[in-house]
N, C-alpha and C positions, 0 to 999 in steps of 0.2 A: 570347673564345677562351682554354682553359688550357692549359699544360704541366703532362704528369703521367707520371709514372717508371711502365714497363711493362716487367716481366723484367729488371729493370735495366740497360736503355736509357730513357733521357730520349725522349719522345717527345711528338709539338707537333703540335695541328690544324693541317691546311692552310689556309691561307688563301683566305675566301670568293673569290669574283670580286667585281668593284669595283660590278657591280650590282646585286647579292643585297644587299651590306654597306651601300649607301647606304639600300636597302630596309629591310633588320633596325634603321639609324640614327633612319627616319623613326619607324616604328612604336613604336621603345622611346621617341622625343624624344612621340611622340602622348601616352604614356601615362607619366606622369615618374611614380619609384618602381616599376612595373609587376614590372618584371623581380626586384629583390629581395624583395617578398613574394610571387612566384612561385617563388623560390626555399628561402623560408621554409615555405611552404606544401608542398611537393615532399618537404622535407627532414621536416616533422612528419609525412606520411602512410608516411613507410618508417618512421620512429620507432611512431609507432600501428602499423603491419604485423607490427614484429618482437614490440612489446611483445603483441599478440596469438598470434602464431606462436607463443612461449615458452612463453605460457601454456595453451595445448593442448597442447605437448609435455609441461610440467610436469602436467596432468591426469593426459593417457593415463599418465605415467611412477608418478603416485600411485595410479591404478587396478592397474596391473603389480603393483608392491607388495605393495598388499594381497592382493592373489589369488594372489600367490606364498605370502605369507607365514601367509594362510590357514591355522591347524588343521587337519591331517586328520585322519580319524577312521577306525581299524578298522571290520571286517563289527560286532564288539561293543562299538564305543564311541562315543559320542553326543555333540555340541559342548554343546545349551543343557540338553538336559534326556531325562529316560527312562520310559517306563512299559513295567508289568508288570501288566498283571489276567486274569482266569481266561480269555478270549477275545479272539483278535485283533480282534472288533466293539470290544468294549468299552476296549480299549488305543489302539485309532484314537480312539475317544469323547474319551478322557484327554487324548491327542495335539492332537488340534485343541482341546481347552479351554486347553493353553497355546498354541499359537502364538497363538490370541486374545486371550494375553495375563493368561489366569488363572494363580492361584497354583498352588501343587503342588497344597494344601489342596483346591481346587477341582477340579484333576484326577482326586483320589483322591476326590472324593465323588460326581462325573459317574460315575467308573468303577464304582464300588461300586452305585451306582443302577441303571448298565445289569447288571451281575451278578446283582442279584437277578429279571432278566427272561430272561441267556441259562442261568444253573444257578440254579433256583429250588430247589434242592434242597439248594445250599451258602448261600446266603444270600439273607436279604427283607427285607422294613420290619416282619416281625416278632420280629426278633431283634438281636443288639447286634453294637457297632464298639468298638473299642478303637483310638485315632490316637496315634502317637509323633509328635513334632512338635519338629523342628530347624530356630531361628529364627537363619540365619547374620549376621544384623544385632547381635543380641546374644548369641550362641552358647551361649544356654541353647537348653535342651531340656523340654519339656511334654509332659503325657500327660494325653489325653483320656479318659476312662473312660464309656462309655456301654452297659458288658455289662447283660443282662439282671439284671431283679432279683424277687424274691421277693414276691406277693400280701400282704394283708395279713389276709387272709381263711384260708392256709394251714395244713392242720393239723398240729400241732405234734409229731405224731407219723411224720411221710410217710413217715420214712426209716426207722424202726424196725421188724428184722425184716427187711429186703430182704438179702437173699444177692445175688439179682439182681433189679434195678431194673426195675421194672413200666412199663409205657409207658401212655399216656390224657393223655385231659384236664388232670388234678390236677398234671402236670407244666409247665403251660405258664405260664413267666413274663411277666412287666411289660415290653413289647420299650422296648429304648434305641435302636434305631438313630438314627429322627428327630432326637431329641432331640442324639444323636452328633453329627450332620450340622450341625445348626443352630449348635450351640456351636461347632464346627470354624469353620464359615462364617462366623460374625460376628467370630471374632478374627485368623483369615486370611486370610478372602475377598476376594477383586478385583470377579468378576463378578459380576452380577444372582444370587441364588438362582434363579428362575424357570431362568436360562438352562442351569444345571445339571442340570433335569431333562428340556428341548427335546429334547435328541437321543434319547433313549429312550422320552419317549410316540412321539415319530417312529417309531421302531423298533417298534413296540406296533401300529404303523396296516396292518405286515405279516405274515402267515403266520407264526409261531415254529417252529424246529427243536429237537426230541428229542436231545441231544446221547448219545454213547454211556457217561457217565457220570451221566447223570439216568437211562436207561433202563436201567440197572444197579440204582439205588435203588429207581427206583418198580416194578421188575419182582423185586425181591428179595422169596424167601418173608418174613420179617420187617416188608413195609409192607403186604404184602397188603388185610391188614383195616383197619388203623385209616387208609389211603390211600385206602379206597373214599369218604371222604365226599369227595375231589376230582375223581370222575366230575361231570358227564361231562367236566371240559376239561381232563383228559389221560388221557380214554379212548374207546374206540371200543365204542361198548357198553357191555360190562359186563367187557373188557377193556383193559390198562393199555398206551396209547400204547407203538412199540419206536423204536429209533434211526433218522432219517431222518425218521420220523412228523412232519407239522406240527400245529400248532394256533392257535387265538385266544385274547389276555386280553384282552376290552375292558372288563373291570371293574377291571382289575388300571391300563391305561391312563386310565381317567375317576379314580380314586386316587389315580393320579401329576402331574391336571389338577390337583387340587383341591389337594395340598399346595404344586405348585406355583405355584399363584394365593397362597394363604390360609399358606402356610408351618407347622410344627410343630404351632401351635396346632391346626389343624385336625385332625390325630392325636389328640393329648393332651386336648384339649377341645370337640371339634366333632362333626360329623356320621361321621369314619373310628372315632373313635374308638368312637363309643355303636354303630354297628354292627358291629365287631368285638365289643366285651363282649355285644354281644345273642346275637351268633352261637356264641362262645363257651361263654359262660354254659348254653346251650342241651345242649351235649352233656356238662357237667359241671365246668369251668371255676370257678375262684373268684375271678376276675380281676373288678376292681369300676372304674368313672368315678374313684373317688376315687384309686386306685392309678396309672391314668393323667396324672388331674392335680396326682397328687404325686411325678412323679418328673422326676428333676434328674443332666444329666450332671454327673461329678467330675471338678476339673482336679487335678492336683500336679505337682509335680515328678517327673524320672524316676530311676530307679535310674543307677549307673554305676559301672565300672570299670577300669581300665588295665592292659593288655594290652602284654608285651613293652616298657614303656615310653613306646612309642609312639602307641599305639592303644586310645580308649576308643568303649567299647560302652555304649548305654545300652537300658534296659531298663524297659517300666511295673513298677510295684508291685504288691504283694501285691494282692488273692491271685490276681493274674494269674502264668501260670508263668513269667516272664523272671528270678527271681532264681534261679531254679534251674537256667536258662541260662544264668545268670554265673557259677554255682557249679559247672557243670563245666567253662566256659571255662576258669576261673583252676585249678584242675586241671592239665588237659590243657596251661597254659601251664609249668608247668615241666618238661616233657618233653623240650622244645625240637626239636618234629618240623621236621624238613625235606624237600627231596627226597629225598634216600640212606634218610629213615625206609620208604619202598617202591619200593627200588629193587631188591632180592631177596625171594625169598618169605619167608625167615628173618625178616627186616626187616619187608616187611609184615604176617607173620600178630601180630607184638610190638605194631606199630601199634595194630593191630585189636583186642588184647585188650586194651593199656591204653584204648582209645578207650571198649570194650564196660564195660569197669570204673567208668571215673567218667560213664558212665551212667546202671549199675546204681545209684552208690551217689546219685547226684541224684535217682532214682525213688523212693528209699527215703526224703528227703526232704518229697517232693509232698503226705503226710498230714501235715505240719510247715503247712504254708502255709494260713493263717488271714483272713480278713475283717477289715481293721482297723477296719471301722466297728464292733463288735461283739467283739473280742476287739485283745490288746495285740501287736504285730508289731512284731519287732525281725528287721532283716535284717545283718547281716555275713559278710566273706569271709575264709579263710585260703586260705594256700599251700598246696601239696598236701603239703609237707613238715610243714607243722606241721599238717594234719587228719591 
């Protein structure tokens, strides 16, 4: 029996009856020690009770936390990451190639690949990529160079003479894209290449829609003729598909099988490649095998500038146009526009005419910007005050 203080009064079992207590005597004398490791044992299973009760408090209490503390994110701001490409398909395509875990690198070439299947008309695997590429591990920055390039069959005269520039065959160059693709990938990549191009032969296995900016090119007086030789698969007839219109590429998807098994080479050196220069070649083309398997993306470094002190921009090289993007940036940075700069129309129309200005005078520029493979490029920036 204890005594044990209750609301601070002392307060004391009753005492058993003399029958019960001879009873509880026999049973504890039965079993000698019984009663203290019954009490030991009593005592460790509240001890284990709380030490676990705690410990699901302190969970739930860790879980609270983080979900409180959680990042939110605006309608336009994104925790891990963001894509931009010319169609909500192809942006979903980018999207899920990271949460799987791929790189940007990877995103942007998934996306790029579905593009040349939802606007064939803005890009395909016959023309070039240019990647800027910012490595936050060592905060440089690379530029990919994979534009089209020049035949070697070309005559030496093409340009000579043109007021306005002729359209045909004789203008089609060495495409870089692949080639873009593959250099991007091997020094960025996370996932499979293969797995890069899955989701758009998938897309390939459905009906394609005529978006209302391809049915504006291939319906424009200027493709008339020399877009007839893509009848019939984007025309009905002997007329050129309109918006809404669907169609099939299953040659364009058995393409995207093939580089995706066989990778680059299969372009540059295989079976894509000798039947495009055959097809080519056909209508007037001086595009050669040899052309294909000698061409090579360029990496370098990128341009850069600083901005407001705080902010740099970086930009590929010659004779890409970003230095002349930097050359009206730094311009227009001593102006020191703010909001008040259009806050009245007085205000705004000054905005607009210095904006209109170091424009004009960057266009003036643009026959400045040279080929450094081929000619000596020297790039530097002033102030506006000292231009």
């Amino acid at each position: 029996m204890q005594a044990i203080k209750k609301g601070g009064v002392n307060y004391k079992d009753p005492p058993l009856p003399p029958q019960q207590s001879r009873r509880l005597r026999r049973r504890t004398e039965s079993f000698p020690g019984t009663s203290g490791r019954a009490g030991v044992d009593m005592t460790t299973g509240r001890i284990c009770c709380l030490v676990l009760l705690t410990l699901g408090v302190l969970a739930a209490v860790v879980v609270l936390l983080v979900t409180l503390t959680q990042p939110k994110c605006g309608p336009q701001q994104y925790l891990h990451g963001a894509v931009a490409a010319d169609t909500e398909i192809c942006s979903n395509i980018s999207r899920d190639i990271l949460k799987r875990g791929g790189s940007a690198v990877d995103a942007a070439i998934a996306g790029l690949i579905c593009t040349s299947v939802m606007n064939p008309q803005s890009s395909g695997l016959g023309g070039g990529v240019v990647f800027t590429i910012y490595n936050a591990s060592t905060g440089t920055v690379e530029v990919i160079n994979a534009r089209e390039t020049a035949p070697q069959g070309i005559p030496s005269n093409l340009l000579s003479g043109c007021a306005r520039l002729p359209i045909g065959p004789q203008w089609i160059a060495v495409p870089g894209e692949i080639r873009g693709y593959e250099e991007a990938h091997k020094r960025y990549g996370r996932l499979p290449w293969k797995s890069l191009f899955e989701p758009t032969i998938e897309l390939l296995s459905h009906p394609l829609v005529v978006s209302p900016v391809m049915d504006k090119i291939i319906n424009h007086q200027n493709f008339s003729q020399v877009g007839r030789s893509l009848c019939p698969l984007i025309c009905d007839g002997q007329k050129f598909l309109t918006s809404g219109k669907t169609f099939r590429w299953p040659a364009l998807q058995k393409t995207l099988k093939i580089l995706a098994e066989n990778g680059a080479t299969a372009f540059y050196e295989g079976q894509i490649g000798k039947a495009l220069v055959e097809d080519i070649r056909k209508v007037g083309s001086v595009i050669s095998m040899e052309d294909l398997k000698a061409y090579k993306a360029e990496v370098s470094s990128a341009l850069n500038i600083t901005l407001n002190k705080n902010t740099t921009v970086f930009s590929p090289p010659p004779p890409l146009g970003g230095a002349v993007l930097l050359f009206i940036l730094k311009i227009l940075e001593e102006y020191k526009f703010h909001e008040a700069s259009l806050s009245t129309p007085k205000e705004k129309g000054e905005t607009y005419h210095i904006i209109a200005e170091a424009l004009k005078f960057g266009n003036m520029l643009k026959p400045e910007m040279k080929d450094p493979t081929f000619s000596e490029v020297k790039v530097s920036y002033c102030s506006a005050r000292e231009y």
